[in-house]
C-alpha positions as CSV (number, residue, x, y, z in Angstrom):
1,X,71.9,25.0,76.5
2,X,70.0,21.7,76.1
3,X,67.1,21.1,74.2
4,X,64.2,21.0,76.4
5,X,62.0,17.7,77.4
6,X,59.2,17.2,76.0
7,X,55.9,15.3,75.8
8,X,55.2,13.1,72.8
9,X,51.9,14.5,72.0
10,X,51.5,17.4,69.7
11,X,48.9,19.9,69.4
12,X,47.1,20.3,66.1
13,X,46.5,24.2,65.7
14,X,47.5,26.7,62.7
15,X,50.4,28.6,63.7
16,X,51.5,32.2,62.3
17,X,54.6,33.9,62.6
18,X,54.7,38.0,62.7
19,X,57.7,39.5,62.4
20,X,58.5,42.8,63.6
21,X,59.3,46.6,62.0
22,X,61.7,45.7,58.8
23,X,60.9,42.1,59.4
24,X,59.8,41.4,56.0
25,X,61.5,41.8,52.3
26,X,59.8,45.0,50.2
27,X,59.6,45.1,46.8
28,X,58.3,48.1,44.5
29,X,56.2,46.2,42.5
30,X,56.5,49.3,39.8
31,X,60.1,49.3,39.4
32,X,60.7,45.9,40.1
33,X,62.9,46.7,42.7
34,X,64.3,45.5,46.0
35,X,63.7,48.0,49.0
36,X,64.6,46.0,51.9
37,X,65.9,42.5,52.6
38,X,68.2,43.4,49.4
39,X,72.0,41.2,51.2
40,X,75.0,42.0,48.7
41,X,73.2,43.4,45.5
42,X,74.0,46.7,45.7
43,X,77.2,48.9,46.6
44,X,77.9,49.9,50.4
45,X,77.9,53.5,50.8
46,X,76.3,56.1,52.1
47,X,75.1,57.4,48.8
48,X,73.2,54.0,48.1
49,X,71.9,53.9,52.0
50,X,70.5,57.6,50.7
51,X,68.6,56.2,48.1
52,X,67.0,53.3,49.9
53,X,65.9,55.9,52.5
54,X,64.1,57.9,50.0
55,X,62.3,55.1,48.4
56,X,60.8,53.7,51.3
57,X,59.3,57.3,52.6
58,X,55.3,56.8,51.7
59,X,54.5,58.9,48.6
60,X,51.4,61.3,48.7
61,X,49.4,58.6,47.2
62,X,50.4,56.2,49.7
63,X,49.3,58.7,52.5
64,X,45.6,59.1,50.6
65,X,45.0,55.5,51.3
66,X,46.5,54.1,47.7
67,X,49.4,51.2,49.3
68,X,49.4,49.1,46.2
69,X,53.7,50.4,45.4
70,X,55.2,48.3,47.9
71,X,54.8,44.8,48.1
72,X,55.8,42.6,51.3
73,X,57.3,39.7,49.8
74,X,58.5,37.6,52.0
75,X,59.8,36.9,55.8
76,X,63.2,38.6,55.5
77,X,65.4,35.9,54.8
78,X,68.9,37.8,55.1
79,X,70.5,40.1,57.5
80,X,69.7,43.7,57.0
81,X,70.8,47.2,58.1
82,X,69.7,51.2,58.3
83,X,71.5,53.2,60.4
84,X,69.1,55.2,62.1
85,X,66.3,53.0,61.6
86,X,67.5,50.1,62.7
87,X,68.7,46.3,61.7
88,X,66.8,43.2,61.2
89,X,68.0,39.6,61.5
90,X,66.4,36.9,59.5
91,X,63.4,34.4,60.2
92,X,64.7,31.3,58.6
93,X,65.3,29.3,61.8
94,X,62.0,30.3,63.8
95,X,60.2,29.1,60.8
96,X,62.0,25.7,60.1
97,X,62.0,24.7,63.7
98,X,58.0,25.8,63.4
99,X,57.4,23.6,61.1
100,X,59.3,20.6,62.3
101,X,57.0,20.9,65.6
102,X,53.9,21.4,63.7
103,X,52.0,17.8,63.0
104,X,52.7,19.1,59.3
105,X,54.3,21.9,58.0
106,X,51.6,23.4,56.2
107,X,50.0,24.5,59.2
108,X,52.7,26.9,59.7
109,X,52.9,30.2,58.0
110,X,54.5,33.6,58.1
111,X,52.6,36.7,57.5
112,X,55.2,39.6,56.1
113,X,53.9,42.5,56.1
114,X,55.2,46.3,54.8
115,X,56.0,47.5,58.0
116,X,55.9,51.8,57.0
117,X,52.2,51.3,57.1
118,X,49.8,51.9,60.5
119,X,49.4,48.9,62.7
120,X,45.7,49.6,62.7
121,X,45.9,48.9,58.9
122,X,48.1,45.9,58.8
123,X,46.4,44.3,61.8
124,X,42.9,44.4,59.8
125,X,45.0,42.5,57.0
126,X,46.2,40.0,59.4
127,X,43.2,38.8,61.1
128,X,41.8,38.1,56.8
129,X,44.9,36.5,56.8
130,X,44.4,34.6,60.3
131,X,40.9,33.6,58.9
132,X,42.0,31.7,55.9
133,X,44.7,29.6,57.1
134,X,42.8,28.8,60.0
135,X,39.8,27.7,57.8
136,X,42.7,26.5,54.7
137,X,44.3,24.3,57.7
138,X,41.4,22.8,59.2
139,X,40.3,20.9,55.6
140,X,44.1,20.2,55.6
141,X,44.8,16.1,55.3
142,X,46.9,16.2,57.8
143,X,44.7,17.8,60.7
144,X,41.6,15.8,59.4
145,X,43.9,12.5,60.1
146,X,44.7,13.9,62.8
147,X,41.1,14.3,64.3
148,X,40.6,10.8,63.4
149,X,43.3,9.5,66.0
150,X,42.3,12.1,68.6
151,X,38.4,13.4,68.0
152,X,38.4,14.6,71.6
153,X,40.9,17.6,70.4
154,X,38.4,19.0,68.5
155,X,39.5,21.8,65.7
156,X,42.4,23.1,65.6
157,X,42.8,26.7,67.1
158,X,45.5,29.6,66.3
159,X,49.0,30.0,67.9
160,X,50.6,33.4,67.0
161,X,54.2,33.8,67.2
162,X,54.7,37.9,67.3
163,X,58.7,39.2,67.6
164,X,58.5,43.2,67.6
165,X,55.9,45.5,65.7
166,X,54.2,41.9,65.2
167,X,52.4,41.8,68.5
168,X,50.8,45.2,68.2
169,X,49.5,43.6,64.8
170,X,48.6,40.8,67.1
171,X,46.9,42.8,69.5
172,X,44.6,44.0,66.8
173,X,43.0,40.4,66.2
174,X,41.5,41.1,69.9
175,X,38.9,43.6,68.7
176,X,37.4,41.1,67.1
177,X,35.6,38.6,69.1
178,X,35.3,36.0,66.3
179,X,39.1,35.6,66.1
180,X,39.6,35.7,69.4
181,X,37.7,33.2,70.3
182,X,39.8,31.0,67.9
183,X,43.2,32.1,69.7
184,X,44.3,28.9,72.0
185,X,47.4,30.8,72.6
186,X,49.9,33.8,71.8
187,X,53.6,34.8,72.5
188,X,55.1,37.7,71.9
189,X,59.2,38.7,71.8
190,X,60.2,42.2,72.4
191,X,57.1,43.9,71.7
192,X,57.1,47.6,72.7
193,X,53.8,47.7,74.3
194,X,54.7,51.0,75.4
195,X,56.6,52.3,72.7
196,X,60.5,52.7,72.1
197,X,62.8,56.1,72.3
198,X,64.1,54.7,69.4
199,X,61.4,55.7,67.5
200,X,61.7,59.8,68.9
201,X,65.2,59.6,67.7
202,X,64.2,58.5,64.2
203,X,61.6,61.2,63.8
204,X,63.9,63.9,65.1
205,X,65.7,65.4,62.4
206,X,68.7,66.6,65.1
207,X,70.2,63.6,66.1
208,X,68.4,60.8,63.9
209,X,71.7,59.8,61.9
210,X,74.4,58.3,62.7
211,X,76.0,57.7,59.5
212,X,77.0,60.4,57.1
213,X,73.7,60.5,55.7
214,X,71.7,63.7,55.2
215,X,69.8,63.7,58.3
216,X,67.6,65.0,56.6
217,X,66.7,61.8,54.4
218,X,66.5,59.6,57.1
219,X,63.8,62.3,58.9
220,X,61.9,62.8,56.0
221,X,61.1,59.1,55.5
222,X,60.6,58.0,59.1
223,X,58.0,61.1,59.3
224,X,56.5,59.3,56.2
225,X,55.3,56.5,57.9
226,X,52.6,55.4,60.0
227,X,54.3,52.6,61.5
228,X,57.1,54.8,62.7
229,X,54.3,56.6,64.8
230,X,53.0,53.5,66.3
231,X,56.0,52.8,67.7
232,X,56.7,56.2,69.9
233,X,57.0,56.1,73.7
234,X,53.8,56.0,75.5
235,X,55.0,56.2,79.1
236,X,56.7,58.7,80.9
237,X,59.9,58.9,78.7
238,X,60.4,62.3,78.2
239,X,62.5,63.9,81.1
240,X,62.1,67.2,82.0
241,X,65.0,67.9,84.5
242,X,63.3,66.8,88.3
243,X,60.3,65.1,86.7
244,X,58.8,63.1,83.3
245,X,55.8,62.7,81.2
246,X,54.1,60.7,79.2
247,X,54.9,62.3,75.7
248,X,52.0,64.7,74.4
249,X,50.5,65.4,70.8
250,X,53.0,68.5,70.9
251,X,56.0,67.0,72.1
252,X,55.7,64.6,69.5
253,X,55.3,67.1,66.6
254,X,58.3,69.5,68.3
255,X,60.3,66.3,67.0
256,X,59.6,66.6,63.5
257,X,56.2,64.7,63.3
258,X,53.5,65.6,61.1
259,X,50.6,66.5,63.0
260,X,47.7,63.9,61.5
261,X,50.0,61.1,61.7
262,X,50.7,62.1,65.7
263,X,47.1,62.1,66.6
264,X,45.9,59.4,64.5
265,X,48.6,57.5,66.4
266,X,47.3,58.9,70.0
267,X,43.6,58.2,69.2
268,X,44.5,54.6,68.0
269,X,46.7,54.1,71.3
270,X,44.1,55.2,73.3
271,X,41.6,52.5,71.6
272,X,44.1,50.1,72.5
273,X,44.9,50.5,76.1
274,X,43.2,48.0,77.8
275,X,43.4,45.1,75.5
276,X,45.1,42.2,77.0
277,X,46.3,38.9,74.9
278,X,45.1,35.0,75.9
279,X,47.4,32.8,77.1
280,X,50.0,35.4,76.6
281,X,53.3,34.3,77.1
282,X,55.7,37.7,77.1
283,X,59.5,37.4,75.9
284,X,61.1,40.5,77.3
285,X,65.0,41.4,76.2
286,X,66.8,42.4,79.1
287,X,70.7,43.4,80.3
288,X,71.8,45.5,77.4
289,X,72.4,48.8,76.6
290,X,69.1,50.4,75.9
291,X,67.7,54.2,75.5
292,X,64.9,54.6,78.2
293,X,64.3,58.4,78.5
294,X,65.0,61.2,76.2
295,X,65.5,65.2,76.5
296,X,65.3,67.9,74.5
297,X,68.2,70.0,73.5
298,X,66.8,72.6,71.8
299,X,65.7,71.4,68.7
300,X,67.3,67.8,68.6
301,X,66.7,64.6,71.1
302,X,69.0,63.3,73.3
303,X,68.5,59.7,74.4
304,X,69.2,58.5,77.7
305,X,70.5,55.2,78.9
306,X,68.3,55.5,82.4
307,X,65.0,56.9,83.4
308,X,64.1,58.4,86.7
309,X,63.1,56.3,89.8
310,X,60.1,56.8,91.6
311,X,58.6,55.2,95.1
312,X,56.7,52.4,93.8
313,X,53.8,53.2,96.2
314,X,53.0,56.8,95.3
315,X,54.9,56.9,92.2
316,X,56.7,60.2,93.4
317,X,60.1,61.0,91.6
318,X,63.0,60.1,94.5
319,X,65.4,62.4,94.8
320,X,69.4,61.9,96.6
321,X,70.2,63.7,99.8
322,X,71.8,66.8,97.6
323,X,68.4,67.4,95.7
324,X,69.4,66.0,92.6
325,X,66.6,63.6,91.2
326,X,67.7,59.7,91.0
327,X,67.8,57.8,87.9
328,X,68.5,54.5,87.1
329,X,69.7,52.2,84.2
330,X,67.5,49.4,83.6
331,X,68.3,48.4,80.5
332,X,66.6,46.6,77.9
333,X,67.1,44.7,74.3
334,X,69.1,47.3,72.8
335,X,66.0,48.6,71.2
336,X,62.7,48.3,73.9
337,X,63.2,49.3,76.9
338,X,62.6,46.0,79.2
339,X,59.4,47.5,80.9
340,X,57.8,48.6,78.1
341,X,57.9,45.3,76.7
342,X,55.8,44.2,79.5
343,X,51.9,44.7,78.2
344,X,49.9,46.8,80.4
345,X,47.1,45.0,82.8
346,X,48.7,41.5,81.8
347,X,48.7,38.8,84.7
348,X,51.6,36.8,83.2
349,X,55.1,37.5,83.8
350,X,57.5,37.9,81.8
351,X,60.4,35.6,80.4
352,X,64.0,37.6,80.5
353,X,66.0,36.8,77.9
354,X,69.2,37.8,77.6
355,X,69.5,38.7,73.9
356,X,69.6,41.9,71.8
357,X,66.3,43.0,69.9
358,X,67.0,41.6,66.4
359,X,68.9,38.4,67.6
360,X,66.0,37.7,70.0
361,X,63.6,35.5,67.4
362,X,66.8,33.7,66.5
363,X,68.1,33.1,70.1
364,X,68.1,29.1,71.0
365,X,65.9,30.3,73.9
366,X,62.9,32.2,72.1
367,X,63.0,29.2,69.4
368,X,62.6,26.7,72.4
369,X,59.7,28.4,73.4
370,X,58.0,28.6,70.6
371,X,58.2,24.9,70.0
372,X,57.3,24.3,73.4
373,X,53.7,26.0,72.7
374,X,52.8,23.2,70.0
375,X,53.6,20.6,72.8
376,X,51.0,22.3,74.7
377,X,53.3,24.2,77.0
378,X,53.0,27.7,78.0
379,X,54.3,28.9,80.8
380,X,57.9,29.3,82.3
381,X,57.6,26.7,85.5
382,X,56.3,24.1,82.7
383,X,59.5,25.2,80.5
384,X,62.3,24.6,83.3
385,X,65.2,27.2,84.3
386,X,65.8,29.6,81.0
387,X,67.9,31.8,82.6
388,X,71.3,31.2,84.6
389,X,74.8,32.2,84.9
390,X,76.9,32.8,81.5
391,X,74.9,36.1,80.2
392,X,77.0,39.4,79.1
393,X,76.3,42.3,76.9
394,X,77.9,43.2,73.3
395,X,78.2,46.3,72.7
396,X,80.0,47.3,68.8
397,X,79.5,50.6,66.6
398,X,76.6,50.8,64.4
399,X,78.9,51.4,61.6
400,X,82.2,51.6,60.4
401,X,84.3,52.4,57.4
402,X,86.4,50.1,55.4
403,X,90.0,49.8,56.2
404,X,88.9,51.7,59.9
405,X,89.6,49.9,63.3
406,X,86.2,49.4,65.5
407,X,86.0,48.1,68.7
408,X,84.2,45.2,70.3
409,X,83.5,45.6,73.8
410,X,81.9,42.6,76.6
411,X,80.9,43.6,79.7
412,X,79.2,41.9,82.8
413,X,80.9,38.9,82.3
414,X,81.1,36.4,85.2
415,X,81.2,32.9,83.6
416,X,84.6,30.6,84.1
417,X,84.8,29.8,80.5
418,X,87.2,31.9,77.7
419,X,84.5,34.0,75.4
420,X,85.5,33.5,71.5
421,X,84.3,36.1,68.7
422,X,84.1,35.7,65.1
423,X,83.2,39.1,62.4
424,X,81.6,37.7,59.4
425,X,80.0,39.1,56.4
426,X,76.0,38.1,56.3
427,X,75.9,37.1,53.1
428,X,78.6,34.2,52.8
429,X,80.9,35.2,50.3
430,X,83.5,38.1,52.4
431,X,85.6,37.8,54.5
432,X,85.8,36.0,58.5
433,X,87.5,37.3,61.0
434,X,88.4,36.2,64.4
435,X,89.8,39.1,67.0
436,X,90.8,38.4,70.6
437,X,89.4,39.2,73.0
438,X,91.1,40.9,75.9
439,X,90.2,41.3,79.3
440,X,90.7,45.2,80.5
441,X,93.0,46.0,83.4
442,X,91.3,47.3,86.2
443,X,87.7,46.9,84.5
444,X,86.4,43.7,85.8
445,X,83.6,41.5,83.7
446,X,84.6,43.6,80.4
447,X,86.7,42.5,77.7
448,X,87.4,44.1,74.0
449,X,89.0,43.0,70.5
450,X,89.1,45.9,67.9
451,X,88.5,44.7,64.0
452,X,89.3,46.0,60.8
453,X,87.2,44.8,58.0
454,X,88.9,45.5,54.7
455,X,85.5,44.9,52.4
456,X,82.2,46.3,52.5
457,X,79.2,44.8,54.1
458,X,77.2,44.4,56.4
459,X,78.9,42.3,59.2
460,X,77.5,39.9,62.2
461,X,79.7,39.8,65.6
462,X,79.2,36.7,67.3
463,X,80.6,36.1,70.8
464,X,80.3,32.3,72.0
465,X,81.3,31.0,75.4
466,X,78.2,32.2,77.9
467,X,75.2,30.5,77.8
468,X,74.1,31.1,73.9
469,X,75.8,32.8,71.6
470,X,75.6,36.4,71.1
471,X,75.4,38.8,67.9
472,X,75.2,42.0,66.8
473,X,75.5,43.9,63.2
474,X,78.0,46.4,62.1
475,X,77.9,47.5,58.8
476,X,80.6,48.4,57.1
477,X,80.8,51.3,54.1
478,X,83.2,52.1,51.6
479,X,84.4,55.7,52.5
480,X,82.9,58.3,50.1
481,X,82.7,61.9,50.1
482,X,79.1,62.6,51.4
483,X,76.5,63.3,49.0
């Protein structure tokens, strides 16, 4: 895809960047040690993956309001990986394109964050933070020059640049009328507004792991942390056979949540509702494979790749001729479910991007975007055609053993051109692979590769050949008896 046109005037205004849930390096500042955003310094196996689970539960004195173990340090700046939890890509590009828009560098600036914590909480620290580089950037050399050749701009504003669990954080600036008045503008990237089934699988102690971890270790620190909370579905995503609901205090806690983390969530959600974002322009991941709805099987929750359809009038479930209630798969980034990236009672529409959750901050599209706002564009119209033909979905494990084949599977796949796919370790120094991909007899639109990666790691699939590339994660463990 081209780079897009645009005018030679730049705006002036201190731009943020929030990244999302297990968007930014933790550090126990105790111990010394790494917690997240860690790349090849430590041993893959399910026995390490253990241990990182069960250090970044919150402690008792954590819970009581004491946060001071765990530092943020950083935008994470490597590939990173919990099955169960979920994966993170890195920042890096976002950041240096940023700042090669910006009339100087310095008035861009991340704000990592330790993501266990509420979104009440962390919000409160990013509008102190919002404050400072907003007053820090303003006596900035650069934006006073600036205000010389141009005094009818007047002071430079805030642009916030939210991916994820970052534009709740954003949201939270809104309550404060002071900051909001300094906003000029705001874009967020697979936000989940509504919530994600994602997070009801973590909680859930049944079906939370995928690996062979304890599933027990990876329920006991989800239902640790605040954040995790924030994140649970708040429309109607729980199915109940011929009709849904919006999940309740007690549905919540039937999945293994503690109780005064559930209703300190709900009341805080409830606060929230009607808050809408100024000159919001709202990224929204679409076409891939995406839990939408969940059930309950007794104990454990099943996730559900569709939700059920209803008459957009009344809102009544639809039903096929037999009796049988329709559903219907409309996807998402892997991770949100498309719609409830959309935030409730905002006028704009939304911007489809055709990228998975992680990958979407990295994606040549988003980047453009973002860029685009410190030329003082906003909008879609003013951004030209986004979208197009060459999109497909990538679909791979997420996670394999060492030595055992996986497969790599595209589907929807309608462009002229021959897909090519590379397997390479994140960090640089294992090994690159490059399987073929095949197209599948009688399947149309879908072809698949399998790999075998003989080394440990954590590994990023890239298919190129559609409009932008596409990626995904798979790590890969040394077998080990579980422990």
């Amino acid at each position: 895809m081209g780079r897009l046109p645009i005018p030679e005037r730049l705006l002036h205004d201190a731009v943020i960047i929030v990244p999302g849930i297990m968007g930014s390096s933790l550090k126990d500042v105790e111990t010394d040690k790494q917690l997240w955003g860690i790349g090849r310094l430590f041993t893959y196996t399910a026995r390490t993956y253990t241990g990182r689970l069960r250090s970044l539960g919150l402690t008792p004195q954590e819970r009581a309001g004491d946060t001071g173990r765990v530092e943020a340090t950083g935008l994470l700046n490597v590939a990173d990986s919990m099955p169960g939890l979920g994966q993170a890509q890195p920042y890096n590009e976002l950041l240096s394109e940023l700042q090669k828009a910006a009339v100087h560098r310095s008035a861009v600036i991340p704000f990592p964050y330790d993501w266990r914590l509420s979104v009440e909480h962390t919000g409160g620290l990013l509008a102190s933070r919002a404050r400072r580089h907003l007053e820090d950037w303003r006596q900035h050399r650069a934006h006073r020059d600036y205000l010389d050749r141009h005094p009818e701009a007047g002071p430079a504003r805030l642009v916030l640049v939210a991916h994820s669990m970052g534009g709740l954080l954003v949201r939270e600036l809104m309550l404060s009328s002071a900051i909001r008045s300094e906003i000029r503008a705001v874009m967020t990237v697979g936000t989940p507004f509504s919530g994600s089934v994602n997070a009801a699988v973590m909680l859930n102690s049944g079906e939370g792991a995928p690996l062979p971890l304890p599933r027990t270790a990876l329920q006991q620190a989800a239902r640790t942390m605040p954040g995790v909370y924030d994140l649970l579905p708040s429309y109607r995503a729980l199915d109940l056979g011929v009709e849904s609901r919006v999940p309740t205090a007690e549905d919540l806690v039937a999945l293994g949540g503690r109780r005064d983390l559930v209703e300190a969530s709900l009341r805080w959600r409830k606060r929230r509702h009607d808050i809408t974002l100024p000159d919001h322009s709202m990224v929204v991941g679409f076409g891939k494979r995406t839990l939408q709805s969940y059930h309950m099987a007794g104990d454990a929750v099943v996730g559900m790749e569709a939700i059920l359809e209803r008459d957009p009038d009344d809102h009544r479930v639809l039903f096929h001729p037999d009796g049988r209630p329709r559903r219907e798969n409309r996807k998402g980034d892997g991770t949100v479910y498309q719609f409830a990236a959309h935030l409730p009672g905002a006028r704009e529409r939304a911007v489809p991007v055709h990228q998975e959750h992680g990958a979407l901050a990295r994606s040549r599209t988003v980047i453009d975007l973002a860029c685009g706002m410190l030329r003082g564009l906003r909008h879609p119209d003013e951004l030209g055609a986004m979208l197009g033909d060459g999109t497909f979905d990538l679909d791979v494990p997420e996670w394999s053993k060492t030595g055992v084949p996986f497969t790599i599977e595209v589907s929807d796949w309608c462009g002229n051109a021959d897909l090519s796919c590379s397997v390479k370790e994140t960090s640089g120094l294992g090994e690159v692979l490059y399987p073929e991909l095949k197209p599948v007899r009688g399947e149309e639109g879908k072809l698949v590769a399998t790999c075998v990666a003989t080394q440990p790691g954590l590994y990023e699939i890239e298919v190129i050949g559609g409009r932008e590339p596409v990626t995904r994660l798979v790590l890969v463990l040394t077998p080990e008896r579980q422990p």
